[in-house]
N, CA, C, O and CB atoms as a CASP TS submission, in Angstrom:
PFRMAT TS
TARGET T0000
AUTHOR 0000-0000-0000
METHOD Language model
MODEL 1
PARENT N/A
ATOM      1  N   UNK     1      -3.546   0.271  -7.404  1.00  0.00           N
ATOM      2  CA  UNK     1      -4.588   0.107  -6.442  1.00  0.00           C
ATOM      3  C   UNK     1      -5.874   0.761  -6.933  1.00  0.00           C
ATOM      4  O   UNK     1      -6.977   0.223  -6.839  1.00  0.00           O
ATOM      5  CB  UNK     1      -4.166   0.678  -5.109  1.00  0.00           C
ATOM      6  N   UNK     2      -5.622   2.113  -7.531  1.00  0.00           N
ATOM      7  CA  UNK     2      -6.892   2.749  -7.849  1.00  0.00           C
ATOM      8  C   UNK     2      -7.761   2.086  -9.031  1.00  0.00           C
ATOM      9  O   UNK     2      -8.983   2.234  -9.016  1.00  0.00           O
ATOM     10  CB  UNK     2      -6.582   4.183  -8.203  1.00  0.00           C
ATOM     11  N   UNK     3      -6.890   1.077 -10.443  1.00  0.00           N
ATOM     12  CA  UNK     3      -7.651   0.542 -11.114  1.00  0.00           C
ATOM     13  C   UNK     3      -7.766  -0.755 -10.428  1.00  0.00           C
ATOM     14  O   UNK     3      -8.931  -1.046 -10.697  1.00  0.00           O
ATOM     15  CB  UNK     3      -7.299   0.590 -12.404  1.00  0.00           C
ATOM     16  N   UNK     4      -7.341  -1.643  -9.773  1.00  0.00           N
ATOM     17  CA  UNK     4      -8.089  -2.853  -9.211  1.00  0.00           C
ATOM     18  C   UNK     4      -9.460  -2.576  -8.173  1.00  0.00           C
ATOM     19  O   UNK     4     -10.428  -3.332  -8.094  1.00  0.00           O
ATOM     20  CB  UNK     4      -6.950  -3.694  -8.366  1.00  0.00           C
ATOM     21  N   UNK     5      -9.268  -1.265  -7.392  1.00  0.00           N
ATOM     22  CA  UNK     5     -10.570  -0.963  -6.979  1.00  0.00           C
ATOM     23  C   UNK     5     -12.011  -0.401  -7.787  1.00  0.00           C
ATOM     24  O   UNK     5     -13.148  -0.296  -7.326  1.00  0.00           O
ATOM     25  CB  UNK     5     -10.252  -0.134  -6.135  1.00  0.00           C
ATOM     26  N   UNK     6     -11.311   0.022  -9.657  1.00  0.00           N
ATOM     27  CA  UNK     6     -12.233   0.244  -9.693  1.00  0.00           C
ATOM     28  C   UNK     6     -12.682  -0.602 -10.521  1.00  0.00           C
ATOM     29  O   UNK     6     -13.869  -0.420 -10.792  1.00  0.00           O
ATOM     30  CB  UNK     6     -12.389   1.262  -9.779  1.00  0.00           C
ATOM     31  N   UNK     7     -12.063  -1.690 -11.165  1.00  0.00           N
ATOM     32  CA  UNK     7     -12.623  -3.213 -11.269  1.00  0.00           C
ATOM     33  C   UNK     7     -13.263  -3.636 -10.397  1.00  0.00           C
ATOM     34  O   UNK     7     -14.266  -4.222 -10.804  1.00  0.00           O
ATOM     35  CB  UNK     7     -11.797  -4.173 -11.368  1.00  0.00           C
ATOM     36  N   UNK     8     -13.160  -3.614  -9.446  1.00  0.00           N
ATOM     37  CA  UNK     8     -13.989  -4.704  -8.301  1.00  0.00           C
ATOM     38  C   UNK     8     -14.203  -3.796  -6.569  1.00  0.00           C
ATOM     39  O   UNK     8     -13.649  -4.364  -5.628  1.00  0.00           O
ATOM     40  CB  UNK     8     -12.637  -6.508  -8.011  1.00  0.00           C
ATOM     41  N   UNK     9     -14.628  -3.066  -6.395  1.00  0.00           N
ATOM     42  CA  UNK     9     -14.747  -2.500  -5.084  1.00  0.00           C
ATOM     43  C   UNK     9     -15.122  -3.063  -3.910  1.00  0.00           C
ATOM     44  O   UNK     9     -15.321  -2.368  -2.913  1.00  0.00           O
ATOM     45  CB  UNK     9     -15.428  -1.670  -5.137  1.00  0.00           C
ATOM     46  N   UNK    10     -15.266  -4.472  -3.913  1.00  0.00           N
ATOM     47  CA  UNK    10     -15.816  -5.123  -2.555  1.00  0.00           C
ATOM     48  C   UNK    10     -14.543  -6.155  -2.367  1.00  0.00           C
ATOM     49  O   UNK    10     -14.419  -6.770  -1.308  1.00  0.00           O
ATOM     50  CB  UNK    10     -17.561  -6.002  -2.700  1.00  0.00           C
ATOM     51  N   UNK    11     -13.684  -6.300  -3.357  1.00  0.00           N
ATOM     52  CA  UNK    11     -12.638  -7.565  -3.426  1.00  0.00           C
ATOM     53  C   UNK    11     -11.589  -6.644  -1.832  1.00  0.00           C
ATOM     54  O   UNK    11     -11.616  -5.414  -1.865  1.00  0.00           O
ATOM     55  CB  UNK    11     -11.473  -7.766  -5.662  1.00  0.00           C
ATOM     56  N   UNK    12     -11.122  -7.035  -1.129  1.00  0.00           N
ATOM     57  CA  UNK    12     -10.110  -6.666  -0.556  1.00  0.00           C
ATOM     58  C   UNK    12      -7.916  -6.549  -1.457  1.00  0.00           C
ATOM     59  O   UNK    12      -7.367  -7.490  -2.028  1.00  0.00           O
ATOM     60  CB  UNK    12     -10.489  -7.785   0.659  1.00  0.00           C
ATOM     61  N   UNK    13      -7.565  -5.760  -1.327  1.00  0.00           N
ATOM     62  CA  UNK    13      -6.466  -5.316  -1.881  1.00  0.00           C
ATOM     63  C   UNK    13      -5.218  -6.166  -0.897  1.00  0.00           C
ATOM     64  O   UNK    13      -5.357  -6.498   0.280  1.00  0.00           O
ATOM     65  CB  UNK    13      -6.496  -3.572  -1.860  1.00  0.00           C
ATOM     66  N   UNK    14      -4.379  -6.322  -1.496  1.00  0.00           N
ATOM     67  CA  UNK    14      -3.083  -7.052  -1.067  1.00  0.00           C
ATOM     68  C   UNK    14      -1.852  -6.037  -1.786  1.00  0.00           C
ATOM     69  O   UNK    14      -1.689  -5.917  -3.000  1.00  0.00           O
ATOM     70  CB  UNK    14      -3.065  -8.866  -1.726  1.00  0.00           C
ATOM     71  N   UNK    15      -0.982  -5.298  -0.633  1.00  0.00           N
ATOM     72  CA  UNK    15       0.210  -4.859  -0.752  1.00  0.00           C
ATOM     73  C   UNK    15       1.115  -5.141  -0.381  1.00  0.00           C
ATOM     74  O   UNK    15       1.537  -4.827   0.732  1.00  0.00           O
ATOM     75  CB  UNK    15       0.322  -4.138  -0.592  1.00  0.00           C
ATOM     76  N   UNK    16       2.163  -6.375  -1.869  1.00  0.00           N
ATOM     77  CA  UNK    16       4.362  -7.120  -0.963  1.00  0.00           C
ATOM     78  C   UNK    16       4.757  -5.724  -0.961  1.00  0.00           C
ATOM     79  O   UNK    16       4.865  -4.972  -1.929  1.00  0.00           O
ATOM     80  CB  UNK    16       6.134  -8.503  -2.411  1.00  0.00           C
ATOM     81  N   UNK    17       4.992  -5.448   0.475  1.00  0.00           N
ATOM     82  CA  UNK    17       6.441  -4.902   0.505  1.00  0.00           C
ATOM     83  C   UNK    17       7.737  -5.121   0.586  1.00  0.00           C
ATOM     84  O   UNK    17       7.998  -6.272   0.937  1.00  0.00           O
ATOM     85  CB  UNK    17       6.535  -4.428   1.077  1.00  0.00           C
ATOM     86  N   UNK    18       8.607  -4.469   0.397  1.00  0.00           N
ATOM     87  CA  UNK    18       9.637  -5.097   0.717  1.00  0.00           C
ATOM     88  C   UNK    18      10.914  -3.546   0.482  1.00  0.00           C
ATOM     89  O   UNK    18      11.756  -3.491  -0.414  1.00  0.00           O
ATOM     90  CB  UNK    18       9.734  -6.671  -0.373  1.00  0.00           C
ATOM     91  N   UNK    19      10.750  -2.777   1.254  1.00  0.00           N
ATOM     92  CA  UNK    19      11.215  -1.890   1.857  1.00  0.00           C
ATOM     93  C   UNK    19      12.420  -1.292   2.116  1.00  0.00           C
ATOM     94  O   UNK    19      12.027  -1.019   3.250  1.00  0.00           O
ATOM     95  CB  UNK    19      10.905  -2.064   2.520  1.00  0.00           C
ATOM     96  N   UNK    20      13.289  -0.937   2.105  1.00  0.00           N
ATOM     97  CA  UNK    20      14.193  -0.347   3.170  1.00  0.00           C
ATOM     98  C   UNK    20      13.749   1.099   3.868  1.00  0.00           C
ATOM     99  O   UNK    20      14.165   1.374   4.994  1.00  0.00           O
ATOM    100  CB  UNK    20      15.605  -0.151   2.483  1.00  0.00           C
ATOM    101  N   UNK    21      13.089   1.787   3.311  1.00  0.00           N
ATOM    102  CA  UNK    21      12.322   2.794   3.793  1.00  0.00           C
ATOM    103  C   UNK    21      13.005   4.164   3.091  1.00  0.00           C
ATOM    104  O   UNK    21      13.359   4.090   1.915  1.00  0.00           O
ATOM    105  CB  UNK    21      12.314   2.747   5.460  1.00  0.00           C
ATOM    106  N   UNK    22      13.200   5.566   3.934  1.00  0.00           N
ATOM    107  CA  UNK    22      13.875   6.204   3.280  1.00  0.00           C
ATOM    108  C   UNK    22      13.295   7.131   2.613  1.00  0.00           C
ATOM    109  O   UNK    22      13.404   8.276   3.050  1.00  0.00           O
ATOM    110  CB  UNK    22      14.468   5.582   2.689  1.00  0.00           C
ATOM    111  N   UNK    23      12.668   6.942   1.612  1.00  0.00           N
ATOM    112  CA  UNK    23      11.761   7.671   0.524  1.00  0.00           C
ATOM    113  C   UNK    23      10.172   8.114   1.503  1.00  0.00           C
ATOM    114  O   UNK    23       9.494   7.260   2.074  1.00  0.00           O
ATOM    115  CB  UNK    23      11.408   6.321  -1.065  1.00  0.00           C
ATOM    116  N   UNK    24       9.861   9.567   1.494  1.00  0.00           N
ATOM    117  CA  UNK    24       9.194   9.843   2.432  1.00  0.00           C
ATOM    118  C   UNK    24       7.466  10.143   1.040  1.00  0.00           C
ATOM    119  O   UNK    24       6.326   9.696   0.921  1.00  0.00           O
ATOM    120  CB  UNK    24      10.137  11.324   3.557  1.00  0.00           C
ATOM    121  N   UNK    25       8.071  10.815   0.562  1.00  0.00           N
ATOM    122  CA  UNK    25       7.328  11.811  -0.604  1.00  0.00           C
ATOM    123  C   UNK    25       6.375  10.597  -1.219  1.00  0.00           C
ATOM    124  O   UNK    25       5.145  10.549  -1.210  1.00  0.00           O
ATOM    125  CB  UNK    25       8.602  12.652  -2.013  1.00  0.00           C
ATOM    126  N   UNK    26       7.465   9.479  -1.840  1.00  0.00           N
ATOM    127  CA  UNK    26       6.620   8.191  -2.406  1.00  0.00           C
ATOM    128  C   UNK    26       5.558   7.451  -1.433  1.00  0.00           C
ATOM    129  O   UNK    26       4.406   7.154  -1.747  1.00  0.00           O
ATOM    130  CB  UNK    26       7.689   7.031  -2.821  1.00  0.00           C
ATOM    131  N   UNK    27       6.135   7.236  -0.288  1.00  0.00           N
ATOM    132  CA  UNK    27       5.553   6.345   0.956  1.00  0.00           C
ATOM    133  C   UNK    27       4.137   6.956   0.920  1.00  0.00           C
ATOM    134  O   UNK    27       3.172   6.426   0.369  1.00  0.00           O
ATOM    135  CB  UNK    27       6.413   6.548   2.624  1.00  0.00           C
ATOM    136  N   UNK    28       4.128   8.392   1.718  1.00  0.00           N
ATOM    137  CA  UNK    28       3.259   9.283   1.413  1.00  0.00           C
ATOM    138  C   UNK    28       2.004   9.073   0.358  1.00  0.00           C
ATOM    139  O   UNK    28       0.803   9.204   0.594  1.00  0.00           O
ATOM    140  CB  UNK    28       4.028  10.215   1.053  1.00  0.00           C
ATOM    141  N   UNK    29       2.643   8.712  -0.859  1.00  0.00           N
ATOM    142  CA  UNK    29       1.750   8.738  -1.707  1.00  0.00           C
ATOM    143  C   UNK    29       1.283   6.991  -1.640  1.00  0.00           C
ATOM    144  O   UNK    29       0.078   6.789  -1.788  1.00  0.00           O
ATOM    145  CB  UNK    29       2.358   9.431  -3.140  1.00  0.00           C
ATOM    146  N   UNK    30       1.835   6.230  -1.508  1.00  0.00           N
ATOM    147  CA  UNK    30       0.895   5.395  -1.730  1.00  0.00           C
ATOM    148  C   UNK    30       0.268   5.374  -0.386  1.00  0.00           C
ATOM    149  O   UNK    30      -0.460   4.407  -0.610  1.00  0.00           O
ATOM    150  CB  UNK    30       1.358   4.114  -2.290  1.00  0.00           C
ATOM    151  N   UNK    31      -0.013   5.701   0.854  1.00  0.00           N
ATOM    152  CA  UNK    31      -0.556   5.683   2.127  1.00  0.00           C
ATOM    153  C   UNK    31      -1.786   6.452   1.488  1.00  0.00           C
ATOM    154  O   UNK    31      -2.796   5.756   1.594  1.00  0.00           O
ATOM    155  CB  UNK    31       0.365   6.373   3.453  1.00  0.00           C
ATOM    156  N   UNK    32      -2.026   7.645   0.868  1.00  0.00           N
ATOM    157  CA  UNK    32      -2.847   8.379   0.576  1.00  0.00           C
ATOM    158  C   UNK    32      -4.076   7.442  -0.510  1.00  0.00           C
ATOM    159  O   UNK    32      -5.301   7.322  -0.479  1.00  0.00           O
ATOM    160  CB  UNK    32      -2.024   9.612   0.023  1.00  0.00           C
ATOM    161  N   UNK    33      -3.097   6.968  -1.315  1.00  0.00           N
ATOM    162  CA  UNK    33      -3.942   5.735  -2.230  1.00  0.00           C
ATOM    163  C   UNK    33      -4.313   4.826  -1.709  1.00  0.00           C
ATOM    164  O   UNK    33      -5.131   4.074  -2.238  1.00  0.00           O
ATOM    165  CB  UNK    33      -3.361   5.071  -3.213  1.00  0.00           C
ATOM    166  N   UNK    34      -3.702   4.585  -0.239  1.00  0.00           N
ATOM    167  CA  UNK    34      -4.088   2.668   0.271  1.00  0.00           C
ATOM    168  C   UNK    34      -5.556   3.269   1.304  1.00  0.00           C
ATOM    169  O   UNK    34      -6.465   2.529   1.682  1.00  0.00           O
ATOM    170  CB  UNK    34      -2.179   1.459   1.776  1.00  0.00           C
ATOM    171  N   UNK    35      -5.440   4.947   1.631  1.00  0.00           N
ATOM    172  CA  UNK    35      -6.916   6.000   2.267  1.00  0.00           C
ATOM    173  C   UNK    35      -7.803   6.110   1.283  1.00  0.00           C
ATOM    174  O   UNK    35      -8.894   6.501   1.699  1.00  0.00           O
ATOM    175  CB  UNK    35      -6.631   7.713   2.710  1.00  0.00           C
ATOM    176  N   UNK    36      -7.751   5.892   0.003  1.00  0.00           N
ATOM    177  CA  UNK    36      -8.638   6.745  -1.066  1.00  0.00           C
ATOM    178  C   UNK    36      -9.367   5.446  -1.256  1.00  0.00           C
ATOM    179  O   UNK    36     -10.590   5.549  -1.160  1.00  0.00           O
ATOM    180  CB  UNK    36      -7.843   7.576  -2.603  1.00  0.00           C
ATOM    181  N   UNK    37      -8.882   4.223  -1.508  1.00  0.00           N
ATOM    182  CA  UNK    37      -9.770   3.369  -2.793  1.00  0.00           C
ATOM    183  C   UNK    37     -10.370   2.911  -1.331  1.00  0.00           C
ATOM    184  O   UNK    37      -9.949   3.023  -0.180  1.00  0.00           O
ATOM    185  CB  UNK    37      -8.879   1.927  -4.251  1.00  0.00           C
ATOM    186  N   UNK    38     -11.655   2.292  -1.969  1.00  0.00           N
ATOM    187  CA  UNK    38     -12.714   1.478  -1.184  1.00  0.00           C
ATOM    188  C   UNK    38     -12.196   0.602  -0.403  1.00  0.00           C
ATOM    189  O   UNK    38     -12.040   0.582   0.818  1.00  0.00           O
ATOM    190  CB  UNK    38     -13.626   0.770  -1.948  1.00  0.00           C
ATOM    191  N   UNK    39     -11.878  -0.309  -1.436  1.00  0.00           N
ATOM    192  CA  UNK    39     -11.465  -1.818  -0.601  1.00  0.00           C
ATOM    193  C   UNK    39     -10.516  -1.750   0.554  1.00  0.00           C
ATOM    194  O   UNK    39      -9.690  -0.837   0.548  1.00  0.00           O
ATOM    195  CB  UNK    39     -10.695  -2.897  -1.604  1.00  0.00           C
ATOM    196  N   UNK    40     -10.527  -2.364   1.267  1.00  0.00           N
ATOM    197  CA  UNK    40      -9.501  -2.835   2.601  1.00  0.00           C
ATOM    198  C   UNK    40      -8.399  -3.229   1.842  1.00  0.00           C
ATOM    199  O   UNK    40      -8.313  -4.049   0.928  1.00  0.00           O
ATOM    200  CB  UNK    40     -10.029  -4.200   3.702  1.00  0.00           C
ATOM    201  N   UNK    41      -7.201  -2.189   2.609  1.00  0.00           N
ATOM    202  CA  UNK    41      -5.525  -2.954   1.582  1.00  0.00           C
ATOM    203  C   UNK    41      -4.820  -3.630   3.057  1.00  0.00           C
ATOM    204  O   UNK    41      -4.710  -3.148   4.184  1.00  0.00           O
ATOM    205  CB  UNK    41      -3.891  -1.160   0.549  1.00  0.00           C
ATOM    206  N   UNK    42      -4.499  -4.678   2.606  1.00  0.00           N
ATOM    207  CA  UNK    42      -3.897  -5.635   3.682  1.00  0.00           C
ATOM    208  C   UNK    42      -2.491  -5.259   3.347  1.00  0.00           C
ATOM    209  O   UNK    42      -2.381  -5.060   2.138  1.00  0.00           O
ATOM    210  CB  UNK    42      -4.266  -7.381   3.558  1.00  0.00           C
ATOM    211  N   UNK    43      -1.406  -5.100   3.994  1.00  0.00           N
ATOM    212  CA  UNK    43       0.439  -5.243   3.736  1.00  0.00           C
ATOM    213  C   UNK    43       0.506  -6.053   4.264  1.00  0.00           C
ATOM    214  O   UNK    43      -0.035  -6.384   5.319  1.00  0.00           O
ATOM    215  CB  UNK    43       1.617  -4.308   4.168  1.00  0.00           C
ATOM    216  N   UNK    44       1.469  -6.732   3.369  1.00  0.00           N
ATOM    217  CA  UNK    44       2.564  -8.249   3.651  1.00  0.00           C
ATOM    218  C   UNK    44       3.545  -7.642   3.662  1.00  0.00           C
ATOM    219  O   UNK    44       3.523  -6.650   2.933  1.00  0.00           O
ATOM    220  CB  UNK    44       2.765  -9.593   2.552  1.00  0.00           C
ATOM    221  N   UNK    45       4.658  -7.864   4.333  1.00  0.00           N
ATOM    222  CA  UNK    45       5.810  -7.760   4.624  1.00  0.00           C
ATOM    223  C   UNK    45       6.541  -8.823   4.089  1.00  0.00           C
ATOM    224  O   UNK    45       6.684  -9.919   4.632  1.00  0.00           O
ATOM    225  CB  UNK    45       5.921  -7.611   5.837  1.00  0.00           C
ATOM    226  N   UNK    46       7.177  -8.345   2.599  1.00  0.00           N
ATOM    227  CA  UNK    46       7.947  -9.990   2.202  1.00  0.00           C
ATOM    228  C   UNK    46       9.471  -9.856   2.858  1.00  0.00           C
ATOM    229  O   UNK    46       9.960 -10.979   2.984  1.00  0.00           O
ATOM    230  CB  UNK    46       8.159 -10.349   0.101  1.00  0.00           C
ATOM    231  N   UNK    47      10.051  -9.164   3.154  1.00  0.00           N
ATOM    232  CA  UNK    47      11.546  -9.278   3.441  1.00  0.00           C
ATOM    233  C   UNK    47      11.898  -8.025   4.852  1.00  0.00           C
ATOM    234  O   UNK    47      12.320  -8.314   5.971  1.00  0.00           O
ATOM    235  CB  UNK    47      12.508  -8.850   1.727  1.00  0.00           C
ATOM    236  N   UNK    48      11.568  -6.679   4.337  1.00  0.00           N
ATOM    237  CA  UNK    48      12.201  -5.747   5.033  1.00  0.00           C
ATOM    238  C   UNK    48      11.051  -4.761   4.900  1.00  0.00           C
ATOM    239  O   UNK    48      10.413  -4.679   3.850  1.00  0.00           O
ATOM    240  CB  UNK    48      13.654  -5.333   4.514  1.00  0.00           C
ATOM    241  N   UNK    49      10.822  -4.108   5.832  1.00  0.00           N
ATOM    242  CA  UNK    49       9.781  -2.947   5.982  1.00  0.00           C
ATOM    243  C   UNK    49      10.277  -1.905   7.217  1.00  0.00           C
ATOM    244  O   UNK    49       9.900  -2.033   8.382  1.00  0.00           O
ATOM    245  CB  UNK    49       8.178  -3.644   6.368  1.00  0.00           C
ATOM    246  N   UNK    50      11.199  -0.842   6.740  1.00  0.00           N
ATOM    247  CA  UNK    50      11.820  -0.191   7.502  1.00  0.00           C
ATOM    248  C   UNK    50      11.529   1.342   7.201  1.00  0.00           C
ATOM    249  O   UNK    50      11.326   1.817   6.083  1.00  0.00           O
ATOM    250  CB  UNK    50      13.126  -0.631   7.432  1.00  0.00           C
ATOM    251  N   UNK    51      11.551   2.124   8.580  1.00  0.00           N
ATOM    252  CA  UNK    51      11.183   3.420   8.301  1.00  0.00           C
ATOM    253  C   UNK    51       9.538   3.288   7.553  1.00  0.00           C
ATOM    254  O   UNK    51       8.554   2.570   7.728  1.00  0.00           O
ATOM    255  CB  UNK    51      12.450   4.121   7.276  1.00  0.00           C
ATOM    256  N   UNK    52       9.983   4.642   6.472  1.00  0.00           N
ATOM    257  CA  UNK    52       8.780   4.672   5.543  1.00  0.00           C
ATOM    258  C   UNK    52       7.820   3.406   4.937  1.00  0.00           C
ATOM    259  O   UNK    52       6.619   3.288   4.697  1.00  0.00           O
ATOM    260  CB  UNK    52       9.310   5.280   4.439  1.00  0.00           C
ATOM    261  N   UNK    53       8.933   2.583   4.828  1.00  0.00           N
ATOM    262  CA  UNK    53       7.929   0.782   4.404  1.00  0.00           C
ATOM    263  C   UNK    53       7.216   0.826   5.864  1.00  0.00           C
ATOM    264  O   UNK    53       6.107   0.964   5.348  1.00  0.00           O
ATOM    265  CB  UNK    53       9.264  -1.295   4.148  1.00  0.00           C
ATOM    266  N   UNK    54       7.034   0.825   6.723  1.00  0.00           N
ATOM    267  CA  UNK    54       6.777   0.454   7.515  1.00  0.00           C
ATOM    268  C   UNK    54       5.493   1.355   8.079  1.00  0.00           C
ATOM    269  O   UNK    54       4.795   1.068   9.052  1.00  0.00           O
ATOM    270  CB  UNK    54       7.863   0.264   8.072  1.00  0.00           C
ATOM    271  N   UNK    55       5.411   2.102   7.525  1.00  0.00           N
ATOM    272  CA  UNK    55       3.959   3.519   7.773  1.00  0.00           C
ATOM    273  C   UNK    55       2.596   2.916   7.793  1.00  0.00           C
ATOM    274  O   UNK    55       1.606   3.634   7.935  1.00  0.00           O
ATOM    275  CB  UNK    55       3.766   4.829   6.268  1.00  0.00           C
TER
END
């Protein structure tokens, strides 16, 4: 996310998830990255987004 924003900062971002959740520490971190870069990050939900997928 952080190098496609800093290719292009006005493009909007697209994040597949696909989840079971679980993992708190990782989730965490990309939530913090999807707060940091410029662009607007949209989530798709391709299958399962549970718990932590689901933040």
């Amino acid at each position: 996310m952080v190098y496609l924003s800093i290719e292009n900062d006005t493009k909007d971002l697209y994040l597949f998830i696909n989840s079971p959740g679980k993992w708190v520490i990782p989730g965490l971190a990309i939530y913090d990255t999807m707060q940091f870069v410029q662009p607007d990050v949209h989530t798709i939900c391709m299958r399962l987004a549970a718990s932590m997928g689901s933040f």
